[in-house]
N, CA, C and O atoms as a printed pandas DataFrame, in Angstrom:
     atom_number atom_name residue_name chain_id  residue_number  x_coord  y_coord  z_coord
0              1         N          UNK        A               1  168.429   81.322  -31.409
1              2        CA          UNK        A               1  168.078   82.183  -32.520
2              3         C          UNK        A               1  167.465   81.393  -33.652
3              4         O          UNK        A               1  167.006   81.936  -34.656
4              5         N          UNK        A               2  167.476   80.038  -33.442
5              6        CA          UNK        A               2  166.987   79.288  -34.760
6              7         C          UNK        A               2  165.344   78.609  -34.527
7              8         O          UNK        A               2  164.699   79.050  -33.576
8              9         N          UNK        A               3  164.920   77.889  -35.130
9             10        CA          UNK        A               3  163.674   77.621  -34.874
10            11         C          UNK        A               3  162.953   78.392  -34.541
11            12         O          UNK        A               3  162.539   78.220  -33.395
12            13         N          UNK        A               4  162.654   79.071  -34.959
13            14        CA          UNK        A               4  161.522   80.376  -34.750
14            15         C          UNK        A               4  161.323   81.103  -33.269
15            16         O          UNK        A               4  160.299   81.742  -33.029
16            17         N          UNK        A               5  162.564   80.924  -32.142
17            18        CA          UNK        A               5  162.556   81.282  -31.004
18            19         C          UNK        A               5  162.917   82.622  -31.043
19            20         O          UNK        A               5  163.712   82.875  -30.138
20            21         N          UNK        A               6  162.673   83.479  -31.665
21            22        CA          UNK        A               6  163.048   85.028  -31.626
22            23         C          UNK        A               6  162.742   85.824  -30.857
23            24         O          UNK        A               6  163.471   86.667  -30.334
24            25         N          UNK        A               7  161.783   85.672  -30.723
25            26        CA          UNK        A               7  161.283   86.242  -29.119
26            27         C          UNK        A               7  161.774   86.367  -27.709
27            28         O          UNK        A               7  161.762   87.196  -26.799
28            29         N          UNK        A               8  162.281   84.967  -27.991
29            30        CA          UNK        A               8  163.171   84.151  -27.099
30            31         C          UNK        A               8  164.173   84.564  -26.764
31            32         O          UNK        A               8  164.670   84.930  -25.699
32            33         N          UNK        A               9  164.623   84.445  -28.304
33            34        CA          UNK        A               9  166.439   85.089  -28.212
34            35         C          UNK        A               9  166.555   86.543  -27.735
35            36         O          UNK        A               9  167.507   86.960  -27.075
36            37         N          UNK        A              10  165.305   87.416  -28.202
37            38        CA          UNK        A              10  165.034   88.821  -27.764
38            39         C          UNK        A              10  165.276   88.623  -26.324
39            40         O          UNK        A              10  166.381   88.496  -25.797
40            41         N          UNK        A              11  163.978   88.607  -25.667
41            42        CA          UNK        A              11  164.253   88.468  -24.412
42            43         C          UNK        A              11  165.334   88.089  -23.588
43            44         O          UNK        A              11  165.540   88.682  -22.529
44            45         N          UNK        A              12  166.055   87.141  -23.981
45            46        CA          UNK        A              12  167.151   86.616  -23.172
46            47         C          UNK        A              12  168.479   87.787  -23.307
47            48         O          UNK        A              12  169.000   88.292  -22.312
48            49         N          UNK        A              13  168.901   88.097  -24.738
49            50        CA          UNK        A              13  169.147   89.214  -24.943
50            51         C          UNK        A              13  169.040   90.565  -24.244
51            52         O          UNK        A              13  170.002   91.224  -23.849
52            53         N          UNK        A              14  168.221   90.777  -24.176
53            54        CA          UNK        A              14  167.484   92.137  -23.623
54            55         C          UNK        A              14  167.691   91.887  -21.865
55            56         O          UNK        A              14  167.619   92.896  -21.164
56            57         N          UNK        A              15  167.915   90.699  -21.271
57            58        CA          UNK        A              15  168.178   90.320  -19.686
58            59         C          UNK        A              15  169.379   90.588  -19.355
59            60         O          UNK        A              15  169.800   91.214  -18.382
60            61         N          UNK        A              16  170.125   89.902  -20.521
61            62        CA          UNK        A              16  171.907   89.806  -20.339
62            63         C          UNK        A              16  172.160   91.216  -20.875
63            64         O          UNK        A              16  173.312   91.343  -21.290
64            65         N          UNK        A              17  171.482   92.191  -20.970
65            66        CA          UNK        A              17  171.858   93.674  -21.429
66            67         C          UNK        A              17  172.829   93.468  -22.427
67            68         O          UNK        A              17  173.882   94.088  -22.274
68            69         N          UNK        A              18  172.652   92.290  -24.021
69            70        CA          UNK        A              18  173.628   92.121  -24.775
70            71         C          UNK        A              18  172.888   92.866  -25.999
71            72         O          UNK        A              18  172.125   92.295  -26.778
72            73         N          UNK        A              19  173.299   94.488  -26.054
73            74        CA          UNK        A              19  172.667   95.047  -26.758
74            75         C          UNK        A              19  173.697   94.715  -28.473
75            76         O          UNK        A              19  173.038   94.880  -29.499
76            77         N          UNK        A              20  174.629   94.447  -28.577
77            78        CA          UNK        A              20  175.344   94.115  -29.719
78            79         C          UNK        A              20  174.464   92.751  -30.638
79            80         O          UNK        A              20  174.135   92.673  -31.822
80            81         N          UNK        A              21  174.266   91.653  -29.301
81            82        CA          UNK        A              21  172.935   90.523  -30.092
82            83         C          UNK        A              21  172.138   91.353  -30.186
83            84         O          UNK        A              21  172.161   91.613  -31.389
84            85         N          UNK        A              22  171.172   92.188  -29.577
85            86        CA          UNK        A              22  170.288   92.678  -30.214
86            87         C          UNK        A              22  169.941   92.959  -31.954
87            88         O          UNK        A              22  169.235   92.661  -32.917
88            89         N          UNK        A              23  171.350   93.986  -31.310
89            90        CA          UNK        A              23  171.109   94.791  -32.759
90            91         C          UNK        A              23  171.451   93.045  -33.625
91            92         O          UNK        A              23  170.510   92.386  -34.069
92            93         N          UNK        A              24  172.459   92.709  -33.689
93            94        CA          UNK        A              24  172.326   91.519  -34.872
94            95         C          UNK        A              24  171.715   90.877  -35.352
95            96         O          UNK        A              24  171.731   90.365  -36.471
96            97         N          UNK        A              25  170.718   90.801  -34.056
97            98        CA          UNK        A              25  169.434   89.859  -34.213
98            99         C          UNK        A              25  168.080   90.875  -35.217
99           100         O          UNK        A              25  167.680   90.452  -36.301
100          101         N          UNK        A              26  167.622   92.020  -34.683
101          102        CA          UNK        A              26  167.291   93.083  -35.890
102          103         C          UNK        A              26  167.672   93.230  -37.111
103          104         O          UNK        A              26  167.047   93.528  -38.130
104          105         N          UNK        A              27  168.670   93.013  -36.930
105          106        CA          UNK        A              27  169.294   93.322  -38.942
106          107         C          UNK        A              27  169.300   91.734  -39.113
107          108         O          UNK        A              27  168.814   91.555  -40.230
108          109         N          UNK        A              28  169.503   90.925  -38.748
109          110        CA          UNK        A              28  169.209   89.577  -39.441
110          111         C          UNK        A              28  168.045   89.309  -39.730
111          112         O          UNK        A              28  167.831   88.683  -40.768
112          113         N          UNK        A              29  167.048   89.683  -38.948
113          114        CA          UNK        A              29  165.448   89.612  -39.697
114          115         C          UNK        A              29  164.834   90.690  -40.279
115          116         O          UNK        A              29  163.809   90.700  -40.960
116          117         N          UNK        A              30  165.684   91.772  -39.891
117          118        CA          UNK        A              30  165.394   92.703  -41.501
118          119         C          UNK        A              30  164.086   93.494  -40.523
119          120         O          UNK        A              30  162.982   93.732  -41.013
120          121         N          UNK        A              31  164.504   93.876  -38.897
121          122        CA          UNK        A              31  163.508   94.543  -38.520
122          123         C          UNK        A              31  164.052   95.710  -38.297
123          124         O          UNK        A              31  164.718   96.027  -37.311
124          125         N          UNK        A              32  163.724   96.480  -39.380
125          126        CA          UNK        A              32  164.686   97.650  -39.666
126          127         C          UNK        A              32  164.487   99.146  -38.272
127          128         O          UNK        A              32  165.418   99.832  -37.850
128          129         N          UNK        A              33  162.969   99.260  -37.846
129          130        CA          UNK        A              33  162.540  100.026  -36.979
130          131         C          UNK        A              33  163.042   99.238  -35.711
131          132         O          UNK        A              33  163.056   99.998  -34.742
132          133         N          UNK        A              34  163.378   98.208  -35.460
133          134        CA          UNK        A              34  163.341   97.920  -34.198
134          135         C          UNK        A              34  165.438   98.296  -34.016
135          136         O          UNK        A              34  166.116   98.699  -33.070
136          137         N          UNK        A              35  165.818   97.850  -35.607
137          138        CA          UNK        A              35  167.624   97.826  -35.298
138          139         C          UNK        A              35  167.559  100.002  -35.331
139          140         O          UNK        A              35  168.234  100.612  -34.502
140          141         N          UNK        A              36  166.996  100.504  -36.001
141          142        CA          UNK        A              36  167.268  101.996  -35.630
142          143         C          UNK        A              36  166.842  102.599  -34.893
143          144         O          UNK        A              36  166.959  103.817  -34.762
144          145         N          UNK        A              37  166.037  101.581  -34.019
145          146        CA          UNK        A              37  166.012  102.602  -32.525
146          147         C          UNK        A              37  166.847  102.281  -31.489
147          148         O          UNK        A              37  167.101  103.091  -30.598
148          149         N          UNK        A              38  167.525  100.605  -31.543
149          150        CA          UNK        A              38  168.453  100.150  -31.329
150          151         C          UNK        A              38  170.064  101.377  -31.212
151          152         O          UNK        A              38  170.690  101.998  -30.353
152          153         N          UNK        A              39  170.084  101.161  -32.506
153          154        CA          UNK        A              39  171.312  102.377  -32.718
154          155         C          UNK        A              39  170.916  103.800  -32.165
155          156         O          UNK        A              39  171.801  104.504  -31.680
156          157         N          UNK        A              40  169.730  104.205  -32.218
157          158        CA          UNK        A              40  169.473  105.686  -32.018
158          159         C          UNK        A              40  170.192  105.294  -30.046
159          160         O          UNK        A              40  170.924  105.954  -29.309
160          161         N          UNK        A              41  169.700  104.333  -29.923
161          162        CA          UNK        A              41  169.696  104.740  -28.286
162          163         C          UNK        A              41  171.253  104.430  -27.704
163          164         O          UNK        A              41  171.642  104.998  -26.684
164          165         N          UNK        A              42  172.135  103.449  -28.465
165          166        CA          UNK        A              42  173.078  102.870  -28.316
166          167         C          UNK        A              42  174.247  103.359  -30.007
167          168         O          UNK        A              42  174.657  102.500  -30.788
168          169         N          UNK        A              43  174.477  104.611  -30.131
169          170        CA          UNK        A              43  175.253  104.917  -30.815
170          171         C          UNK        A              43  176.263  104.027  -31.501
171          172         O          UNK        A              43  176.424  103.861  -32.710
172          173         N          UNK        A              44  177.199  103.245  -30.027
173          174        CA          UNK        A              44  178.091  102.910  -30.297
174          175         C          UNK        A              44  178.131  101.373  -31.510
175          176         O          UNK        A              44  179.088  100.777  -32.005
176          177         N          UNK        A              45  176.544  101.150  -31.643
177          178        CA          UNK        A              45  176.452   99.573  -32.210
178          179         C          UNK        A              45  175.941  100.370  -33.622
179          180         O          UNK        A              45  175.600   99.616  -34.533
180          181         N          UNK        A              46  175.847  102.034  -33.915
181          182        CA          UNK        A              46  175.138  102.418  -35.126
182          183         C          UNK        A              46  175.517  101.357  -36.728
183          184         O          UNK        A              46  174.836  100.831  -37.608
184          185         N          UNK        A              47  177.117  101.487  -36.371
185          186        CA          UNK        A              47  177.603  101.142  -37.871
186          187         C          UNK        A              47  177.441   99.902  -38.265
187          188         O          UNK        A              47  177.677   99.454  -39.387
188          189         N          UNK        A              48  176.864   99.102  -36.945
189          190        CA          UNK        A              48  176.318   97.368  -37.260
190          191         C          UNK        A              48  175.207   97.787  -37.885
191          192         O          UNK        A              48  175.185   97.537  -39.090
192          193         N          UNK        A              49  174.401   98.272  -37.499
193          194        CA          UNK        A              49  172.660   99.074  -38.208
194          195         C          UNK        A              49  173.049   99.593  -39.449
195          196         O          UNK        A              49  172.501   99.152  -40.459
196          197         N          UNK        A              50  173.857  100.408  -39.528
197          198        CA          UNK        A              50  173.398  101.571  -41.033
198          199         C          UNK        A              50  174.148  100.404  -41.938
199          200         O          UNK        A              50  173.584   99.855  -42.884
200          201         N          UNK        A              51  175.097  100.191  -41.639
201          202        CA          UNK        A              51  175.796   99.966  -43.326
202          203         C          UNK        A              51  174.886   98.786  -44.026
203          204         O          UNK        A              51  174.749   98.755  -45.249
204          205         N          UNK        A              52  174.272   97.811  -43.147
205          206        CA          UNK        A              52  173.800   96.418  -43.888
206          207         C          UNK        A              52  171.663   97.220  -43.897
207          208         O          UNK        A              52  170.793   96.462  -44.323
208          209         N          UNK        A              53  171.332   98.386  -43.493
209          210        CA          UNK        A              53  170.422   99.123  -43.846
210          211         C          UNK        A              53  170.844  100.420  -44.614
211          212         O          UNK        A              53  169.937  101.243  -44.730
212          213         N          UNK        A              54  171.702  100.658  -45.001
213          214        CA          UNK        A              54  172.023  101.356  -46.583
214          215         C          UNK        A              54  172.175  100.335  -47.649
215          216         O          UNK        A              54  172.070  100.652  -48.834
216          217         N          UNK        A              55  172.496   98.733  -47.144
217          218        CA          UNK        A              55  172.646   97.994  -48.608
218          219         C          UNK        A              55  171.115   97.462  -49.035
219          220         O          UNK        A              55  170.835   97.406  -50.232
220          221         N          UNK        A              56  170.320   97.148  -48.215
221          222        CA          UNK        A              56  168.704   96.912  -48.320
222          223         C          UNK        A              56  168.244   97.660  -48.554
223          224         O          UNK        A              56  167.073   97.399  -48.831
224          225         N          UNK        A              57  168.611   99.119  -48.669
225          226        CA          UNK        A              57  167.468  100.513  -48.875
226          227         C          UNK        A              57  168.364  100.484  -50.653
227          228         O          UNK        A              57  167.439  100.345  -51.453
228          229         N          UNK        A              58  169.668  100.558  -51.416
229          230        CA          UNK        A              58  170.013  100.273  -52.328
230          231         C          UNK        A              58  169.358   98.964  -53.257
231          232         O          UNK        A              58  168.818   98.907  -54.362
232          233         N          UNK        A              59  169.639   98.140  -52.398
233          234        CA          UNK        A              59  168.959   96.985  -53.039
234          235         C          UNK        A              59  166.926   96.965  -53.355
235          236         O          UNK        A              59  166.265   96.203  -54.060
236          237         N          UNK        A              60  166.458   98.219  -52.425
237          238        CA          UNK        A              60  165.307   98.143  -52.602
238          239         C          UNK        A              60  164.759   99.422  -53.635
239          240         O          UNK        A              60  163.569   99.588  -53.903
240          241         N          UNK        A              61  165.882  100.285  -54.153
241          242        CA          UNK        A              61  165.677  101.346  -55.283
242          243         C          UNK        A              61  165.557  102.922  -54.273
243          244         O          UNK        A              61  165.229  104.061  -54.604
244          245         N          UNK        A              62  165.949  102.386  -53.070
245          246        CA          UNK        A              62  165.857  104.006  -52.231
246          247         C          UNK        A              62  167.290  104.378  -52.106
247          248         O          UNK        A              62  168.019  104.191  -51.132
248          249         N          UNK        A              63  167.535  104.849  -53.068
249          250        CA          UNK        A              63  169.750  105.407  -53.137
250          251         C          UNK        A              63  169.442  106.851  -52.657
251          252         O          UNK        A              63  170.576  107.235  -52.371
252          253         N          UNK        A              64  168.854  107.582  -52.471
253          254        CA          UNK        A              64  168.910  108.865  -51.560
254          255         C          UNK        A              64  169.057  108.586  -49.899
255          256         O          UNK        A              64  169.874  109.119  -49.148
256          257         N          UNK        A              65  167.952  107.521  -49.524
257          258        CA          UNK        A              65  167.961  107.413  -48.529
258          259         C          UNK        A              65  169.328  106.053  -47.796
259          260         O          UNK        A              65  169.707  105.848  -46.643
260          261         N          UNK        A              66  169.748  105.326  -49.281
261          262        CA          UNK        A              66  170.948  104.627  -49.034
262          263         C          UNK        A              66  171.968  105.477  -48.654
263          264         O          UNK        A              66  172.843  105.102  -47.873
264          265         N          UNK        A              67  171.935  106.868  -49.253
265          266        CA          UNK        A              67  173.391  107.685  -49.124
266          267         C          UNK        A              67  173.293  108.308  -47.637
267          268         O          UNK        A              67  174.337  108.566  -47.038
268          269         N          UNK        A              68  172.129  108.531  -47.087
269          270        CA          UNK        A              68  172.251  109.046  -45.923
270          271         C          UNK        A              68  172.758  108.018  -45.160
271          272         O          UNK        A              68  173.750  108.117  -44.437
272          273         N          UNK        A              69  172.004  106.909  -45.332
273          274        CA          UNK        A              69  172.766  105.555  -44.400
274          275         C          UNK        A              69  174.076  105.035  -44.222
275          276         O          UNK        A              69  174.582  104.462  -43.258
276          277         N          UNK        A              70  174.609  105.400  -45.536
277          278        CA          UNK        A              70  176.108  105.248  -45.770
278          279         C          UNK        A              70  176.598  106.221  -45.366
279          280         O          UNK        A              70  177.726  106.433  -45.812
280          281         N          UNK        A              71  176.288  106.788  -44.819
281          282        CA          UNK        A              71  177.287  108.316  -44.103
282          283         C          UNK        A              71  176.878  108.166  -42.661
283          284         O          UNK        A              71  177.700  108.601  -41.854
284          285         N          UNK        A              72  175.933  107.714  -42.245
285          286        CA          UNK        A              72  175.355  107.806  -40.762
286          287         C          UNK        A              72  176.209  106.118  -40.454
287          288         O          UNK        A              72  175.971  105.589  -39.368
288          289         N          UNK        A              73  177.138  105.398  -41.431
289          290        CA          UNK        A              73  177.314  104.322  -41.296
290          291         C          UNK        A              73  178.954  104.183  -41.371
291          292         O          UNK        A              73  179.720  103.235  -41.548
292          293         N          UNK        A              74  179.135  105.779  -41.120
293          294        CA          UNK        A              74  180.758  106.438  -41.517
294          295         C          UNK        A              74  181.490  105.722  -42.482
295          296         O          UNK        A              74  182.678  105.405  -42.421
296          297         N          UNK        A              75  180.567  105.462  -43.504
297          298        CA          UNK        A              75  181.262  105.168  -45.182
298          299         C          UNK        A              75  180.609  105.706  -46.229
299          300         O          UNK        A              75  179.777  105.431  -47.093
300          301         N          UNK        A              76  181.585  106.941  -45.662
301          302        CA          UNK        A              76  180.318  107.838  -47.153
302          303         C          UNK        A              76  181.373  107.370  -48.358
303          304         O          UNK        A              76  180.957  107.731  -49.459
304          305         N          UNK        A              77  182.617  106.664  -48.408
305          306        CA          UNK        A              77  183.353  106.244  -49.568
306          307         C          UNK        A              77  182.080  105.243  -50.642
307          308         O          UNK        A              77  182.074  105.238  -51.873
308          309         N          UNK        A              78  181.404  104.713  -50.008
309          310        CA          UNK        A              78  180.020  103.596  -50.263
310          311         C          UNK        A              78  179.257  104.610  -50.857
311          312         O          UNK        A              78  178.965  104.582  -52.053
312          313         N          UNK        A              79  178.805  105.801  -49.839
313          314        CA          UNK        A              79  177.440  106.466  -50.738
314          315         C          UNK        A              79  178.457  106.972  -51.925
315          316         O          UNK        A              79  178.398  106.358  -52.990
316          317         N          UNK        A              80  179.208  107.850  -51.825
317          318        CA          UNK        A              80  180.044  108.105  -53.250
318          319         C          UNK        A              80  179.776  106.938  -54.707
319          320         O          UNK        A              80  179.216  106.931  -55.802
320          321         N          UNK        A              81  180.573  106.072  -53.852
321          322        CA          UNK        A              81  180.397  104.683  -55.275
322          323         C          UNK        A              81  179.416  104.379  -55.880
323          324         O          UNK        A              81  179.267  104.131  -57.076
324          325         N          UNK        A              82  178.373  104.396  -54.646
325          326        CA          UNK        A              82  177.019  104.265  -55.570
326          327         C          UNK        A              82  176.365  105.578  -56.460
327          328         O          UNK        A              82  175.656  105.302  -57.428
328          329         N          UNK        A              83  176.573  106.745  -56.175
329          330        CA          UNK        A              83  175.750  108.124  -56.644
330          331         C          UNK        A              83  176.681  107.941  -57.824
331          332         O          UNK        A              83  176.072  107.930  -58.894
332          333         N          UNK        A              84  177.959  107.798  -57.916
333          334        CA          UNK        A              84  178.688  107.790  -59.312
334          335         C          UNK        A              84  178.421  106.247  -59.863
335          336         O          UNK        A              84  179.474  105.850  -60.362
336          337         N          UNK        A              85  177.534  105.385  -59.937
337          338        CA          UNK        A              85  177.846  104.340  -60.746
338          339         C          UNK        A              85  176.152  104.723  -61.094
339          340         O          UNK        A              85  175.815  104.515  -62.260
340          341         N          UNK        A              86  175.326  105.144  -60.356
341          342        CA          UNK        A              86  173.932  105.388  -60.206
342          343         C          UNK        A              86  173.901  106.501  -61.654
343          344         O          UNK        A              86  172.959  106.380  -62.438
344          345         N          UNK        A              87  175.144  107.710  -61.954
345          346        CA          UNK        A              87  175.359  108.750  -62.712
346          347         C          UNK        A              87  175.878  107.928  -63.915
347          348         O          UNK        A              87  175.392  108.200  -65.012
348          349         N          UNK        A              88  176.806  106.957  -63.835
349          350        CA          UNK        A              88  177.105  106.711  -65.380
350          351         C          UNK        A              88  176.391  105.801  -65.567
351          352         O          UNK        A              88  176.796  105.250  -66.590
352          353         N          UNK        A              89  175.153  105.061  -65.003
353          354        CA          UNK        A              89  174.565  104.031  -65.435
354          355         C          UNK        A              89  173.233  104.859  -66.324
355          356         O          UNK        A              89  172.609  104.547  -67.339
356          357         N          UNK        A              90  173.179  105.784  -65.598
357          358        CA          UNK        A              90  172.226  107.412  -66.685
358          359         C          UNK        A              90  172.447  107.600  -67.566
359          360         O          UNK        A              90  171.623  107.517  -68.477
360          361         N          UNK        A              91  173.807  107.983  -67.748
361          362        CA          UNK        A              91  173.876  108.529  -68.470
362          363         C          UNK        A              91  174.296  107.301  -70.007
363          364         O          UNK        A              91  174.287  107.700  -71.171
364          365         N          UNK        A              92  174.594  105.977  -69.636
365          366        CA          UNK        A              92  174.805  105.660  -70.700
366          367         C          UNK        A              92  173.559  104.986  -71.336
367          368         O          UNK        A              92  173.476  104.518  -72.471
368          369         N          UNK        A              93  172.589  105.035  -70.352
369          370        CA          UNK        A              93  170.897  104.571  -70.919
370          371         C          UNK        A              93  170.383  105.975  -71.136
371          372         O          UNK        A              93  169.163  106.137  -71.092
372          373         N          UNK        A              94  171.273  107.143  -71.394
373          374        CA          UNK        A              94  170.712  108.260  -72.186
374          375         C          UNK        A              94  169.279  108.736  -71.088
375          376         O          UNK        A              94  168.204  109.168  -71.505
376          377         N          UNK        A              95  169.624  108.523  -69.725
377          378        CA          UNK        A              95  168.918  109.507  -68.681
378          379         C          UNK        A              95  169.077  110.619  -68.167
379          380         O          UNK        A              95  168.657  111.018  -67.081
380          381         N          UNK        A              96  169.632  111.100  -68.862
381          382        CA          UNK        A              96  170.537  112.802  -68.844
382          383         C          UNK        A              96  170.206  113.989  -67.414
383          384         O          UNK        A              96  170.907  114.902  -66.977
384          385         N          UNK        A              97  168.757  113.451  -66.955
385          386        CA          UNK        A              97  168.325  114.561  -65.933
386          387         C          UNK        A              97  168.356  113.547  -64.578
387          388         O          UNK        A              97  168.349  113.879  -63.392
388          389         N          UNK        A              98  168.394  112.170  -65.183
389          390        CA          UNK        A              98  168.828  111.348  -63.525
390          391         C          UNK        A              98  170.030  111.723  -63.233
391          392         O          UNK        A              98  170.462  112.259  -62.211
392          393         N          UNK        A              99  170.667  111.338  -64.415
393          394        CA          UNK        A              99  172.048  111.667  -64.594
394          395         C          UNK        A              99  172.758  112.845  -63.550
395          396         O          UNK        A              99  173.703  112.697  -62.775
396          397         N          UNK        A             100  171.918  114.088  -63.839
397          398        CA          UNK        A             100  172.623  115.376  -63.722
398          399         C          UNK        A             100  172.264  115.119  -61.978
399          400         O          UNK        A             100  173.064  115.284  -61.058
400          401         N          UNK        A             101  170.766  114.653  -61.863
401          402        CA          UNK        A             101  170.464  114.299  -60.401
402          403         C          UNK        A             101  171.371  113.762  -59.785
403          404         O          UNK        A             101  171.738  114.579  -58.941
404          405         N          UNK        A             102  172.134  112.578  -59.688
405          406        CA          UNK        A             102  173.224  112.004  -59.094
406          407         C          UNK        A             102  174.249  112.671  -59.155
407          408         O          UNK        A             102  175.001  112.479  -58.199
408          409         N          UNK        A             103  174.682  113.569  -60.086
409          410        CA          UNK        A             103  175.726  113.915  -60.025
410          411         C          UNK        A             103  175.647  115.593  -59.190
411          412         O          UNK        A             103  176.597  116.116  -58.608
412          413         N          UNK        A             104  174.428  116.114  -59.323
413          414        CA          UNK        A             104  174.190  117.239  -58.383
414          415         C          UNK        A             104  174.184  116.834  -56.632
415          416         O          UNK        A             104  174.462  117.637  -55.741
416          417         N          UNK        A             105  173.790  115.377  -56.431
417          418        CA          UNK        A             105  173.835  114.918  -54.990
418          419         C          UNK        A             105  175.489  114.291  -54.673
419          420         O          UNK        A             105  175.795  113.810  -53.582
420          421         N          UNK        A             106  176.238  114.382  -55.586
421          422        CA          UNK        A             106  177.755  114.171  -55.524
422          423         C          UNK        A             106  178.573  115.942  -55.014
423          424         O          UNK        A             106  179.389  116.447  -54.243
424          425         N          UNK        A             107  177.889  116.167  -55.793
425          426        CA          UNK        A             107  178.741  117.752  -55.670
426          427         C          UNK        A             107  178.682  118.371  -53.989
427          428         O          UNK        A             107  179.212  119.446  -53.708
């Protein structure tokens, strides 16, 4: 997996039917289409996929599409935390209609 053999590691991966490296190997390089079709096809590896692609879709300013991830990542306790810290961080920079936004996607 090191020295730029990714391909490598894919393939060898993909022989030994070690779909768990797979997916790890996807979310470690941040190949987000290749780890969610990963999960689409292999359910059981989803929550390796969503939760560390709800924290990159947060970290990248997409918190709608973080909250779906955090629920498809069976921790909607996560999307919660964020829609309420997302609501008082509004409201105390006096954003009153983001505000009401986060807190209407809470309800």
């Amino acid at each position: 997996r090191k020295l730029g053999a990714l391909a490598g590691a894919r393939a060898a991966y993909a022989k030994l039917g070690d779909t768990a490296a797979l997916v790890a190997l996807a979310v470690e390089q941040g190949a987000w289409e290749e780890a969610l079709e990963l999960a689409a096809s292999h359910p059981s590896h989803a929550s390796l996929v969503y939760l560390p692609y709800a924290d990159w879709l947060a970290v990248q300013d997409r918190f709608v599409e973080a909250q779906d991830a955090y629920r498809r990542a069976a921790r909607p306790d996560k999307a919660v935390r964020m829609l309420e810290a997302l609501a008082e961080n509004a409201t105390d920079e006096a954003r009153f209609a983001d505000a009401g936004y986060y807190l209407h996607l809470l309800a």
